[in-house]
Structure formats: structure tokens, C-alpha cells
C-alpha positions as CSV (number, residue, x, y, z in Angstrom):
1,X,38.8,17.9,-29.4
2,X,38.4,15.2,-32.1
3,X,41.9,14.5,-34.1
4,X,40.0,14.7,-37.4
5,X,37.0,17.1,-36.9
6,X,36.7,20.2,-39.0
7,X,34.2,22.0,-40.4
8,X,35.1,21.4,-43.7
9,X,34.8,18.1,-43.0
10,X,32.0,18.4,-40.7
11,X,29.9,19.7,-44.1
12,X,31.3,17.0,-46.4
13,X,30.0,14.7,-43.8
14,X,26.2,16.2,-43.5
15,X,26.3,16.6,-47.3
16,X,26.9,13.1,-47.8
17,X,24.2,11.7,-45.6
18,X,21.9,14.4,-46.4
19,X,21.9,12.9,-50.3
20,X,19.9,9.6,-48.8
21,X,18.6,10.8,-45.2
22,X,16.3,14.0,-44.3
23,X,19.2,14.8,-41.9
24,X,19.3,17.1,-38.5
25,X,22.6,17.8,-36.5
26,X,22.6,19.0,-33.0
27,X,25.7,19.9,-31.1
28,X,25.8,18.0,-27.7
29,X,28.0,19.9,-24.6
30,X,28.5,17.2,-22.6
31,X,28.3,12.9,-22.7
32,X,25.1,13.3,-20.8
33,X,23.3,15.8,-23.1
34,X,24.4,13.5,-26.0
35,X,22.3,10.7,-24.3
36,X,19.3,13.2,-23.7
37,X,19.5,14.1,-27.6
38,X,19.9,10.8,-28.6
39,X,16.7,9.5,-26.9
40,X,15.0,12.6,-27.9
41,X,15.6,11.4,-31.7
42,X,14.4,7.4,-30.6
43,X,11.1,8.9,-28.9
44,X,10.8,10.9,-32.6
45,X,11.0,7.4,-34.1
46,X,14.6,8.3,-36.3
47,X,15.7,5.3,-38.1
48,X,19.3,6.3,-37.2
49,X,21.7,8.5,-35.1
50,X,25.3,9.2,-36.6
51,X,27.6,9.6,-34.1
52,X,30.9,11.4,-35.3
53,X,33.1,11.7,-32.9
54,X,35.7,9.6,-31.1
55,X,34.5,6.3,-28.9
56,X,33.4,8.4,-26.1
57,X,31.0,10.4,-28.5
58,X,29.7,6.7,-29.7
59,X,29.6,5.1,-26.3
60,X,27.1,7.8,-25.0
61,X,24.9,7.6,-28.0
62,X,24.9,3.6,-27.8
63,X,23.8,3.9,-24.7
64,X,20.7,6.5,-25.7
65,X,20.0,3.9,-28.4
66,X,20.3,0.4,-26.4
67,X,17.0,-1.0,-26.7
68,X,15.5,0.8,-29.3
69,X,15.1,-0.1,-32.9
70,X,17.0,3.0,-34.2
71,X,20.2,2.5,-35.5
72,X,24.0,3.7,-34.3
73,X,25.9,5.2,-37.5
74,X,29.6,5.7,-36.8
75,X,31.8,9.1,-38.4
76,X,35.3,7.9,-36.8
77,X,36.9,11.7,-36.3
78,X,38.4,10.5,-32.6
79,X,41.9,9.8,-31.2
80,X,41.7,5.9,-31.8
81,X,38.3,4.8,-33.5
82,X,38.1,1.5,-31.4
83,X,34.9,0.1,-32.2
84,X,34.6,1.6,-35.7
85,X,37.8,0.1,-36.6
86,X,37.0,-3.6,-35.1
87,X,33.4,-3.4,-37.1
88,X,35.4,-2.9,-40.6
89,X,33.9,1.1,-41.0
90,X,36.4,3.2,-42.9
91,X,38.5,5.7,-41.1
92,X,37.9,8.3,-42.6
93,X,34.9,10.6,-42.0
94,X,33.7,11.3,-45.4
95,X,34.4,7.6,-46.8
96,X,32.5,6.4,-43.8
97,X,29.9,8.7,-44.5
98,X,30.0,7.1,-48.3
99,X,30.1,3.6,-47.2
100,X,27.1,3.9,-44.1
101,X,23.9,4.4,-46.5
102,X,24.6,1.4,-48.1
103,X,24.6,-0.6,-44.8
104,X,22.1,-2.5,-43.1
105,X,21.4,-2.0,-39.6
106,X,22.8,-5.5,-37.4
107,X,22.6,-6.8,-34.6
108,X,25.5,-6.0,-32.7
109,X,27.0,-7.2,-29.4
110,X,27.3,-5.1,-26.3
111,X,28.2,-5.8,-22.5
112,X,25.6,-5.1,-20.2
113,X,27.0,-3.7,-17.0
114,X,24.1,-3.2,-14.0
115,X,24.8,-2.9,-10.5
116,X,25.7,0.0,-7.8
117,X,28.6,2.6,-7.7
118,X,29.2,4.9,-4.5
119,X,27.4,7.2,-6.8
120,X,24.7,5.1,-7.1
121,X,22.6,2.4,-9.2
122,X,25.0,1.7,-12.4
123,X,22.7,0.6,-15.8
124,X,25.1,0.7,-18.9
125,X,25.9,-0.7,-21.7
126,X,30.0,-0.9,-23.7
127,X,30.3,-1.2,-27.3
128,X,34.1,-2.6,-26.7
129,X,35.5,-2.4,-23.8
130,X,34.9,-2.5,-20.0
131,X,37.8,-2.2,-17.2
132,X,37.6,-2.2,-13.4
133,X,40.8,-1.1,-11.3
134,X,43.7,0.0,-13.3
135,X,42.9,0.7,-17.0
136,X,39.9,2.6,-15.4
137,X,42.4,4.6,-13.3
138,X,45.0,4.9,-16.4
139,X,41.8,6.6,-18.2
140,X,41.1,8.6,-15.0
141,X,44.5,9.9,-14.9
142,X,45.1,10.4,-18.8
143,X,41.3,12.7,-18.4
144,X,43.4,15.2,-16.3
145,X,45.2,16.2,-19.5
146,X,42.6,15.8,-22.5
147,X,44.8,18.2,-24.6
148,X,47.7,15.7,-24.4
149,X,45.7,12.6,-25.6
150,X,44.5,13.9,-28.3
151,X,48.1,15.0,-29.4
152,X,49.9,11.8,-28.2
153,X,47.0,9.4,-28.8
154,X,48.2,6.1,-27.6
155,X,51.6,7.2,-26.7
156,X,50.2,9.1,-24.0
157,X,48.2,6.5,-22.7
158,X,51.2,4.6,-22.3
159,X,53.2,7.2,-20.7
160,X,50.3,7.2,-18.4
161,X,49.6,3.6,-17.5
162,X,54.0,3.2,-16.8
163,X,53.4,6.1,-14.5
164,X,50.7,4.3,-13.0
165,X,52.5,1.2,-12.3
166,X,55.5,2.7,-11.0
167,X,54.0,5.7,-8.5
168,X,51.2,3.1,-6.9
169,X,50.1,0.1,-8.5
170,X,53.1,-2.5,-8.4
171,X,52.7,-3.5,-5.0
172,X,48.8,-3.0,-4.2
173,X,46.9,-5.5,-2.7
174,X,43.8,-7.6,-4.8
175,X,40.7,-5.6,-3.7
176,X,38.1,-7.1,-6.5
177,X,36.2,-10.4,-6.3
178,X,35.4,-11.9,-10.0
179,X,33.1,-14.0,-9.9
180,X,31.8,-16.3,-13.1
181,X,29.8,-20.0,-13.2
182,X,30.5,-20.5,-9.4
183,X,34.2,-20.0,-9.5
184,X,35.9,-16.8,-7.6
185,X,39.8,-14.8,-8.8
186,X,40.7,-12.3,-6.9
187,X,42.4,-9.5,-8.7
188,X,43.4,-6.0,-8.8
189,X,42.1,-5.4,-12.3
190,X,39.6,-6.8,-14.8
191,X,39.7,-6.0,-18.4
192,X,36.4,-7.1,-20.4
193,X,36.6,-7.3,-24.3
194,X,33.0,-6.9,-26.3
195,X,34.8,-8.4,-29.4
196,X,38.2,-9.0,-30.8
197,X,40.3,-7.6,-30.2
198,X,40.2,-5.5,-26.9
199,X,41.5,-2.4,-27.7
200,X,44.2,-0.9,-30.0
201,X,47.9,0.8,-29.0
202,X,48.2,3.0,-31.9
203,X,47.5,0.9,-34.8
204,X,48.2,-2.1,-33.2
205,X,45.8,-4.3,-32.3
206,X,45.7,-5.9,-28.4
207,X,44.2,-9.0,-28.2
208,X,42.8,-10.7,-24.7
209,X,42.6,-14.3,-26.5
210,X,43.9,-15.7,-28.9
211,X,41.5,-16.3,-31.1
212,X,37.8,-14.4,-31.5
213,X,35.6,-15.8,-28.8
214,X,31.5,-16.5,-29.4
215,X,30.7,-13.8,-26.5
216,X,32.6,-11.6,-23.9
217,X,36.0,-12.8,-22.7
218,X,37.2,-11.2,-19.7
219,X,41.5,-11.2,-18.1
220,X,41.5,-10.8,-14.4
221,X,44.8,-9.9,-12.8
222,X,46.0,-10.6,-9.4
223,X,49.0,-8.4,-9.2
224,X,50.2,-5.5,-11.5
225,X,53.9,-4.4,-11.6
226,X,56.4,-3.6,-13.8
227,X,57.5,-7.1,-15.2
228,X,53.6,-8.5,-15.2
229,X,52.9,-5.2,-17.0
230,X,55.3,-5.8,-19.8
231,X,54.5,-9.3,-19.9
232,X,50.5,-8.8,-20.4
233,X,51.7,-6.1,-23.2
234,X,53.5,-8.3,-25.1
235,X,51.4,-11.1,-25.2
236,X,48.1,-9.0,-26.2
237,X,50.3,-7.1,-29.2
238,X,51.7,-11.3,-29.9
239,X,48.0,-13.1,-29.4
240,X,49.2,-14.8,-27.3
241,X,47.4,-16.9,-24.8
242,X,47.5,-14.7,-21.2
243,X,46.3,-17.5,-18.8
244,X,49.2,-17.9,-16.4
245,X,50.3,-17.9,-13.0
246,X,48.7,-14.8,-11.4
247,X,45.9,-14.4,-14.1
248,X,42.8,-15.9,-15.1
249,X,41.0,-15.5,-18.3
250,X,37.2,-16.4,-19.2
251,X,35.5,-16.5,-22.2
252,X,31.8,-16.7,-23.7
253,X,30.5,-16.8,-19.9
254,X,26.9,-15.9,-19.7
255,X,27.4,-13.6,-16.6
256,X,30.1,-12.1,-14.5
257,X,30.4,-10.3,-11.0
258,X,32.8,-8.2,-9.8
259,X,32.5,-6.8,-6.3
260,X,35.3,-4.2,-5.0
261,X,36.2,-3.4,-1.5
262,X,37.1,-0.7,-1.5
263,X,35.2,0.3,-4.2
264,X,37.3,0.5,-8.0
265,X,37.5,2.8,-10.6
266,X,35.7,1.2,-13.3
267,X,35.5,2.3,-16.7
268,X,33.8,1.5,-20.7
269,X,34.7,2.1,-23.9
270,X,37.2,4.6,-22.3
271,X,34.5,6.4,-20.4
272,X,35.3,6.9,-16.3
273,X,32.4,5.4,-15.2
274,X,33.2,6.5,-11.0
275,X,33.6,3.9,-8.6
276,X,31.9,0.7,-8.3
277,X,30.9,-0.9,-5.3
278,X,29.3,-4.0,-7.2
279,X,28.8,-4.6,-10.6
280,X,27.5,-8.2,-13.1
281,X,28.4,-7.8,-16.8
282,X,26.4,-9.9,-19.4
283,X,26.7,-10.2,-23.0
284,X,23.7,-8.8,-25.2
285,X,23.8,-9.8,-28.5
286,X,20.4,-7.4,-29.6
287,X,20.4,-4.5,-27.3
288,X,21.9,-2.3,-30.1
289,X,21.7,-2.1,-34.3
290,X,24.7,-0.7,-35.8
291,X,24.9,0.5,-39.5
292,X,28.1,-2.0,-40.2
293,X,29.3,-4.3,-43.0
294,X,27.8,-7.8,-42.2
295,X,31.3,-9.5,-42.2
296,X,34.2,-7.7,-39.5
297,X,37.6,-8.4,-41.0
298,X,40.5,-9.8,-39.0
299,X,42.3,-7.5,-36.6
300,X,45.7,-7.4,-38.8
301,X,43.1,-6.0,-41.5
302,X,41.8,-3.4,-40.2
303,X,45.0,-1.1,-39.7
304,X,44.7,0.5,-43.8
305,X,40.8,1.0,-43.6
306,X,40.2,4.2,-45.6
């Protein structure tokens, strides 16, 4: 379902890496079995795991690898390339193919999410991203129609998330308790960026802080409707500052709680994680090694990687 993926390219791709690595491919059904593959290769002792795919395709194979000393490769053929466009990898497959054997293997921030979900203990890790209430149920609903995101790409999403707002989320009541350095918000979403910026509309970057903090930064909202919504969007496509009246914002915190009652759709790198009950999200900073250029360019710079 990747935007990019053919075989064509598919064999350029192989080609390429098989030229510096003795190179197998395996063709994972589901983000579970990608995990199972992926540790299979880390018990083998494989220096490295490309994933090509989208960001769902890289979150599951991050979290096979978190831990490890075997390193994440990324082939961007997805929708929106998140993390492979905020860590300066070209966009496209075979040039990011090219440009990966010549790259070291970094350290490379995650979030570490533990706690318990109504479908039991939760042990994760996001590359990017982590959301709990509505982007997690924007992601739930825009799942329901997987052939339409990857036509529409962000379009869709928005489409979605108006829908959202308008049907049940303007006038719901703050069900989550955030919870960081002794101080409570409560909210009816959390949005968690890994690095800077958050996430991308398009080619657009959307930016929780203004500038790139040393660590996670999170944006807790207490009430989501139409005008809030519109005024969070255009202040993370502006950079501008979004701690106001009705929001909080925390950055470089050592550890966060969120506890949901009722329990919350909660969600990483775009992946529906189910409902969480109670969840703490850390920053790691050596829980993963990515193949990546040591220096990550602005976010206006990385909208003509090739």
C-alpha cells in the first residue's frame, strides 16, 4: 500500500544495498510479524535491518530493534516519510538506498511508552510521535479507509480530523490526567513530539515549540473544538509558541504520566496502539541506532530531500 513501492523499485533498492551488505529480504504480513522478523535478524547478530516502507513499517521494526546494537536503515516508500524526513534521509528509495551505506549507525532518540492498556501491559517505544485522545482517534478513524490515505495522504487526514471535531469532539469533557515534575493538566488530548518537528501536513512541517527542544516536548489540550482546532493548526504550521489559555506545553521533562478515565485511544508514530488505561512516557536517548547523517537539517530544509 506504500505510495512509492514497486518492484522495479523494490530491485533497485536490494541491488543497491546488496553492492556493500550480504543482503536477505523477507516479506512481513502484518506489524507484528515484522517485529517477530526483525528480532529474528537481532538474535542472528545482523548489523542492520532496512525498513522500506512507510512510518508504520519503521515504527514496528524500531521497536524489534530497541535495545539491541543492530541498526534501523530507512527506504522512505510511505504516504508521509515522517521520521526519515526529520533525520535528513533522502526521499527517495533508491537515493536513500545510495546515501545509507555510507552512514554511521547513531544514537537516536526515542520515547519510551510503558504502562497498561484495557488490552493489557503496554512496553513501546515511538520514533516521532506519540498521541493519546484525539490524534489517536483521527488515526483510528482514517485506518477504516487505508485505500484513501494513501491516495489523499495528508488531505485525508484532515478531512478526517474536521470530521472528528465536528461529529463528537468539540464539546467532550477532559478525561486524561498529565502528569510531569509534580504538576497535573487535565486534558482531552496529549500530543508528544520525539524531535522537531512533530509531524508533517503534506510537506509542511508542524511544529509543537518553537524552537528544537534538548528532549521530548509534549502539548496537552483541555478542550478541542472548531476555533481551538484552527488555532493549534496555525500556530504549529507558524512555530509559533502554543502555551495559552486552555493548553499546557512541557518540554525536555524526564518523565510523563498520563492516566485516562475512561480509558483513551492512544497512538505512536501513527500506529493505533488500543486504549490506554495508564501510561509514563520517557525520553531514551540510546535504546535505538539509526543509519542517519550525523547532522538533521532544519525543518524548512527538509521539504526538497531527494
Amino acid at each position: 500500500s506504500a505510495s512509492q513501492f514497486t518492484g522495479g523499485v523494490f530491485r533497485e533498492v536490494v541491488a543497491t544495498l546488496g553492492r556493500s551488505y550480504d543482503l536477505d529480504t523477507a516479506w512481513p504480513v502484518s506489524g507484528p510479524d515484522t517485529e517477530r522478523h526483525t528480532r529474528a535478524a537481532v538474535d542472528e547478530g545482523i548489523d542492520a535491518v532496512f525498513a522500506m516502507g512507510g512510518d508504520g513499517v519503521a515504527h514496528h521494526v524500531a521497536n524489534g530493534l530497541a535495545g539491541s546494537a543492530t541498526a534501523l536503515g530507512l527506504i522512505p516508500v510511505g504516504t508521509t516519510n515522517v521520521l526519515s524526513r526529520i533525520l535528513g534521509i533522502p526521499q527517495k528509495p533508491t537515493a536513500a538506498a545510495e546515501a545509507s551505506v555510507g552512514y554511521d549507525a547513531l544514537a537516536t532518540r526515542v520515547a519510551s511508552i510503558s504502562g497498561t492498556a484495557v488490552a493489557g501491559p503496554v512496553n513501546r517505544i515511538a520514533t516521532f510521535s506519540v498521541g493519546v485522545g484525539f490524534d489517536a482517534a483521527v488515526v483510528e478513524a482514517a485506518e477504516r479507509r487505508p485505500y484513501a490515505k494513501v491516495r489523499f495522504g495528508g488531505v485525508y487526514y484532515a478531512t478526517t480530523a474536521i470530521g472528528r471535531l465536528t461529529a463528537d469532539w468539540r464539546s467532550r469533557l477532559p478525561n486524561l490526567r498529565v502528569g510531569v515534575d509534580g504538576t497535573t493538566f487535565d486534558a482531552v488530548a496529549t500530543l508528544t513530539q520525539v524531535h522537531h518537528p512533530y509531524t508533517y501536513f503534506g510537506r509542511v512541517p508542524l511544529r509543537l515549540t518553537q524552537h528544537a527542544p534538548d528532549g521530548l516536548a509534549t502539548l496537552a489540550v483541555a478542550d478541542l473544538g472548531i476555533v481551538r482546532g484552527a488555532s493549534l493548526l496555525t500556530r504549529a504550521v507558524a512555530g509559533r509558541s502554543q502555551d495559552r489559555a486552555g493548553t499546557r506545553v512541557w518540554e525536555s521533562f524526564a518523565e510523563m504520566t498520563v492516566e485516562a478515565d475512561p480509558p483513551a485511544p492512544f497512538q505512536a508514530d501513527g500506529e493505533l496502539l488500543g486504549d490506554a488505561e495508564a501510561i509514563t512516557i520517557r525520553p531514551s536517548e540510546d535504546a535505538l541506532r539509526v543509519l542517519r547523517p550525523a547532522e538533521r537539517p532544519e525543518p524548512d530544509e527538509r521539504h526538497g530531500l531527494n
